[in-house]
C-alpha positions as CSV (number, residue, x, y, z in Angstrom):
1,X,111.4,110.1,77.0
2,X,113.3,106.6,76.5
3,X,111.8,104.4,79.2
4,X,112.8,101.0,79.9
5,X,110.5,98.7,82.1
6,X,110.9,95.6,83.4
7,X,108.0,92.9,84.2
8,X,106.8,92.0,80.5
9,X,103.3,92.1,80.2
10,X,101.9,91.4,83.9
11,X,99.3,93.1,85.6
12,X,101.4,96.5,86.2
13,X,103.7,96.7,83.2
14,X,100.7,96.4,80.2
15,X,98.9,99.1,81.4
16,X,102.0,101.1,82.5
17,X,103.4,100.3,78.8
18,X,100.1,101.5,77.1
19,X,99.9,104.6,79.0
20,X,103.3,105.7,78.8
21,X,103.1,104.9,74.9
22,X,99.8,106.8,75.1
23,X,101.5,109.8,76.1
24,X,104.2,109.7,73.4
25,X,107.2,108.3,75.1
26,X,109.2,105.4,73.5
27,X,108.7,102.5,75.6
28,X,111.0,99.2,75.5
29,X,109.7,96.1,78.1
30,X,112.1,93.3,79.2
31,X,110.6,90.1,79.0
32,X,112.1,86.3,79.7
33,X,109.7,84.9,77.2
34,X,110.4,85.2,73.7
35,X,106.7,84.0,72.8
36,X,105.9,87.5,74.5
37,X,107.7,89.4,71.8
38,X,104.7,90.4,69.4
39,X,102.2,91.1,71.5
40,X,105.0,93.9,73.3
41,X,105.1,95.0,69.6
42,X,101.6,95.4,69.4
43,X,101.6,97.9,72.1
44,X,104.1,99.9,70.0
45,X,106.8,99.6,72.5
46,X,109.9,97.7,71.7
47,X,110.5,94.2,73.0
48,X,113.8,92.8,74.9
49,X,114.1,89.5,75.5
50,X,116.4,88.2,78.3
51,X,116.3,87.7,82.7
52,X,116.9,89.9,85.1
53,X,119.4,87.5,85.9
54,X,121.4,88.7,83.4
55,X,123.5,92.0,84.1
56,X,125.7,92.3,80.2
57,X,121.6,92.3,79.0
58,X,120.3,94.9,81.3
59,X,123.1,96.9,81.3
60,X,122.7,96.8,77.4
61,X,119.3,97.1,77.6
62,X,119.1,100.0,80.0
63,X,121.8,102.0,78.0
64,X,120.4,104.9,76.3
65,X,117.4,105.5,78.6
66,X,116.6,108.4,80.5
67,X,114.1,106.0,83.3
68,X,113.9,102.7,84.2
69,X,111.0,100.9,85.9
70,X,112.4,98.2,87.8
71,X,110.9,94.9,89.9
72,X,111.4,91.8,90.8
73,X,109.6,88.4,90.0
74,X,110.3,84.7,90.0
75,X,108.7,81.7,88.6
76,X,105.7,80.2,90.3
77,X,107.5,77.3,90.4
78,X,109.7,78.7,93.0
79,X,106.9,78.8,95.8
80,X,106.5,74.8,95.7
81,X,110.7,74.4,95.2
82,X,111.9,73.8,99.1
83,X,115.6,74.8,97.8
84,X,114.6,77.9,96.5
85,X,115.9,80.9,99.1
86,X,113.7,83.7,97.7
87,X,114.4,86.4,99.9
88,X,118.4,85.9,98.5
89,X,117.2,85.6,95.0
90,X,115.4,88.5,95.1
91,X,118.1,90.2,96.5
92,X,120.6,89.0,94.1
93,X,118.2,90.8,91.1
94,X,118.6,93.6,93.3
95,X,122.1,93.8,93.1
96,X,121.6,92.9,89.4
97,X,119.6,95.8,89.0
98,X,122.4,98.2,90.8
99,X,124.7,97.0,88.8
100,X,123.2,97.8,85.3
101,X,122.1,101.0,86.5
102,X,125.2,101.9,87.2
103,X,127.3,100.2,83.9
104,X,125.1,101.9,81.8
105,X,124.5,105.3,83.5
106,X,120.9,105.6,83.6
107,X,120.2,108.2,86.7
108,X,116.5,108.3,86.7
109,X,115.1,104.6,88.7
110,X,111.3,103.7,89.6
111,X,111.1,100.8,91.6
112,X,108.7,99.1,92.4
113,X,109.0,98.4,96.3
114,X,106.2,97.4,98.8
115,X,104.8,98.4,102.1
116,X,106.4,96.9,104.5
117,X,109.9,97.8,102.7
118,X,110.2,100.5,105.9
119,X,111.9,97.9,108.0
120,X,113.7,94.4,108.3
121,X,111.6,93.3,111.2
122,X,107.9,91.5,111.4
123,X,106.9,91.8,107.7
124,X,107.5,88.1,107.0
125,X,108.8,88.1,102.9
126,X,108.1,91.6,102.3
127,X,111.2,91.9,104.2
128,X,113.1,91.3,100.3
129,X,111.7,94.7,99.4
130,X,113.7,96.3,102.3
131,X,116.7,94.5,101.2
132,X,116.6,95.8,97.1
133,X,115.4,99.1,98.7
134,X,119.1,99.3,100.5
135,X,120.9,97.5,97.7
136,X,119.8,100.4,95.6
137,X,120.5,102.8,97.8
138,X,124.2,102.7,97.8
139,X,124.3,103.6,94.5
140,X,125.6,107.2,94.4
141,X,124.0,110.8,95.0
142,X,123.5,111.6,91.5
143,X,120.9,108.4,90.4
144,X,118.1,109.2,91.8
145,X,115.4,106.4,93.2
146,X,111.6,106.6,93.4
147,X,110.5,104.1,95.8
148,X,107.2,102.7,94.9
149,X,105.2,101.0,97.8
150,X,101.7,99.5,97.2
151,X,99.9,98.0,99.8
152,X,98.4,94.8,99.3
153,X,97.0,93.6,95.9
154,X,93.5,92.9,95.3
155,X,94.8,90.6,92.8
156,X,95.8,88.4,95.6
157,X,92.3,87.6,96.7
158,X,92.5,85.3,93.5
159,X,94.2,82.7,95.7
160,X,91.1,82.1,97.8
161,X,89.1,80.9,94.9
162,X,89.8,77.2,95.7
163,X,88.3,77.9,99.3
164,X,85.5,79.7,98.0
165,X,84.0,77.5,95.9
166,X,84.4,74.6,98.2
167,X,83.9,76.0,101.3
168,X,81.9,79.0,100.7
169,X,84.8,80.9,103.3
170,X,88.1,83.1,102.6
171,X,90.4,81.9,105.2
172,X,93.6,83.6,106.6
173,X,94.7,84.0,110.5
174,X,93.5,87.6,110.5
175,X,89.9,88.7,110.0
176,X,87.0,91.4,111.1
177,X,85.9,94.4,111.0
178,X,89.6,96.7,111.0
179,X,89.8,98.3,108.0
180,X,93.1,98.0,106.0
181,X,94.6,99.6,102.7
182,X,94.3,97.5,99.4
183,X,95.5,98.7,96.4
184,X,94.6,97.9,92.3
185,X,97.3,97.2,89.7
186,X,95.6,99.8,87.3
187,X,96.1,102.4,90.0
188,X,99.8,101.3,90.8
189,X,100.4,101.5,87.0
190,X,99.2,104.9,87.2
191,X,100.9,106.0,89.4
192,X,103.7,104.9,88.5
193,X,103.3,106.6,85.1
194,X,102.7,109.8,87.2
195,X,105.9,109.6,88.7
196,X,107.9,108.6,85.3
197,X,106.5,112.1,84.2
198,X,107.7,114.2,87.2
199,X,111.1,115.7,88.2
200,X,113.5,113.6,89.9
201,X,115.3,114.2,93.0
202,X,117.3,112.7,95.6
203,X,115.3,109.9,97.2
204,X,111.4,109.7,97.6
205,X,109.0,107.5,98.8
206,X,105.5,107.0,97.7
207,X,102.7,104.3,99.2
208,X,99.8,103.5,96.7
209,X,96.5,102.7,97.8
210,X,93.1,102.4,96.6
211,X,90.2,101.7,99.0
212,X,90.3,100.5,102.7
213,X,87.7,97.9,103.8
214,X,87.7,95.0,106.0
215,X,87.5,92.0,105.7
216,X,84.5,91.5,106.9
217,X,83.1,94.0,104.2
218,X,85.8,92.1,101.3
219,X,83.3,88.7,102.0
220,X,80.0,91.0,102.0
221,X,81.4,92.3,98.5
222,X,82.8,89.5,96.7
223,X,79.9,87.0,97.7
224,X,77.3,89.4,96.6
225,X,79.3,89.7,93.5
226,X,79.1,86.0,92.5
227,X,75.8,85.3,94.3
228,X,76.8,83.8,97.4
229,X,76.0,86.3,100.1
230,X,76.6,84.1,102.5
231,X,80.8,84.1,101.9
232,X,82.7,84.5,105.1
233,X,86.2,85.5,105.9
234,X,86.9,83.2,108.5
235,X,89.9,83.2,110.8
236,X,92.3,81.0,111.8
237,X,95.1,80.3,114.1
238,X,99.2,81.1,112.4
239,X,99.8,77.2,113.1
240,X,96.5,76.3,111.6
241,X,97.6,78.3,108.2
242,X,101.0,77.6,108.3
243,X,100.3,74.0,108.3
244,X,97.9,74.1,105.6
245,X,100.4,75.7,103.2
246,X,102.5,73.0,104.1
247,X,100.7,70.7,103.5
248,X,100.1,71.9,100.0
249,X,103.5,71.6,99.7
250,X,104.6,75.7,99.8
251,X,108.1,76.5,100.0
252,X,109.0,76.7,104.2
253,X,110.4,79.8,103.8
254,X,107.6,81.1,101.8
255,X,105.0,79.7,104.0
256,X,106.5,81.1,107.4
257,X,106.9,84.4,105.5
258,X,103.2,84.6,104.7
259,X,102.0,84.0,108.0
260,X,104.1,86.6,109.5
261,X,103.3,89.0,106.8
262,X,99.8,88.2,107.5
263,X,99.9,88.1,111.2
264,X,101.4,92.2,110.8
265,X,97.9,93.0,108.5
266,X,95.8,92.0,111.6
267,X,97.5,94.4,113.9
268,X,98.1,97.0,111.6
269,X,102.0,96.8,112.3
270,X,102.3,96.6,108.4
271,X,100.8,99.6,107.9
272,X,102.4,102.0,110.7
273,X,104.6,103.5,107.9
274,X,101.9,103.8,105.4
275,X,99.6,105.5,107.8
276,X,102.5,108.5,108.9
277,X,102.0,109.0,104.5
278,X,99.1,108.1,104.1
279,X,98.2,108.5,100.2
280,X,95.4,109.3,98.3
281,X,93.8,107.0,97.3
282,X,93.3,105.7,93.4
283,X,90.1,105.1,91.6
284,X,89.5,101.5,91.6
285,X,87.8,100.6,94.3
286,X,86.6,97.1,96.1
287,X,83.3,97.3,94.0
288,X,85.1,97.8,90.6
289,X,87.4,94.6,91.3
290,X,84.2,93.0,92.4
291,X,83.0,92.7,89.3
292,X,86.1,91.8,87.2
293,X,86.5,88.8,90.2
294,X,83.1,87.6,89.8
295,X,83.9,87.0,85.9
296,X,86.9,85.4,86.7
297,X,85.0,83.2,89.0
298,X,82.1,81.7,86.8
299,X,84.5,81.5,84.1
């Protein structure tokens, strides 16, 4: 097959791009970085360089293909810019991405969604994913959409290094002993290579997920991991976090976003949806991160 995927080289699209180039299908990834180019071509895939703000390039790009993987980033820069309206930029790739699909006739689409993407109500930002999610469905009948929605990185547990090493805490305004889903990039890529390879039809839906452990146990784990067994998750008030994000000078919108999509985690709102399809789950598991985080953190 002719896949097209979009993401460059980030934690989903390298191993997604070595699989699927693995198992013989020619691969081309869309980058915005041109400094990105050889080390696509190293993969073996082919490299296109331009944004996903661009529609003549996708369209172009996407012509040709018989699937595109599809998702949408911006620059870090973005979460410290208080003019930056993510949730409309995001949706504005969206359309982008509707768009091309549809000027260059591609009928096979994977994108890559989120839990949370279910509703428009008390997911804080995740509420963008909804938003693409019915952008894309307008399209007609005969392109038919894989919904991809991972639950919550354990990638993202990088952002409490700071905290860690200064404090000797992870600190968010939801904590305990209530298990939640958390999911690996290496098991999203997976999947999503699983679902390249199967028939398309209609609509569908599938939640990724690859262990569920507190947070509570997520301390126990990572502290023993980087010798500190005393690490606590320790929780705080939504003003208290909110403020501190704030402070650090994180977008508003951003900020109150997080909070909320925080505040859903603790009372499992999030993951109602998950839960009525619930997955199974992938291989990495809590321990196997463990070990690639305590590298990271006495690097």
């Amino acid at each position: 097959m002719k896949i097209v995927l979009t993401g460059s080289l980030g934690n989903i699209s390298k191993p997604l791009t070595e699989e699927l180039i693995q198992k013989g299908h020619t691969v081309t990834v869309i980058s915005s970085t041109y400094g990105r180019k050889s080390a696509i071509e190293a993969l073996g895939a082919k490299a296109a360089i331009g944004t996903m703000q661009d529609v003549s390039f996708l369209s172009e790009t996407f012509k040709g293909a018989d699937a595109v993987y599809l998702m949408e980033t911006l620059d870090h820069s973005t979460f410290t810019d208080p003019n930056i309206d993510i949730i409309a930029e995001i949706t504005a790739i969206g359309r982008n991405y509707k768009q091309a699909v549809e000027n260059s006739g591609v009928k096979n689409i994977v994108l890559l969604s989120s839990v949370g993407a279910h509703t428009d109500t008390g997911n804080g930002s995740l509420v963008m994913h909804y938003e693409v999610e019915n952008i894309l469905k307008q399209l007609p009948e005969e392109f038919r959409i894989k919904f991809m929605r991972p639950v919550g990185f354990f990638t993202n547990l990088y952002r409490s290094l700071t905290t860690i090493r200064e404090k000797g805490i992870i600190i968010s305004n939801y904590g305990g002993d209530q298990k939640e889903p958390w999911v690996s990039p290496l098991d999203i890529a997976a999947a999503i290579a699983e679902e390249i390879e199967k028939p398309f039809t209609g609509r569908q839906v599938r939640y990724i997920a690859s262990d569920e452990i507190s947070p509570n146990e997520i301390a126990k784990v990572l502290g023993e991991s980087i010798g500190n067994p005393e690490l606590k998750w320790v929780k705080i008030s939504d003003e208290e976090l909110l403020n501190g994000m704030l402070a650090f000078g994180m977008n508003p919108q951003i900020a109150n976003g997080f909070v909320e999509m925080q505040a859903a985690q603790g009372t499992g709102t999030l993951y109602e949806d998950f839960y009525r399809h619930k997955p199974t789950l992938g291989k990495v598991k809590l321990a196997d991160f463990a070990k690639e985080f305590a590298l990271f953190y006495n690097k």
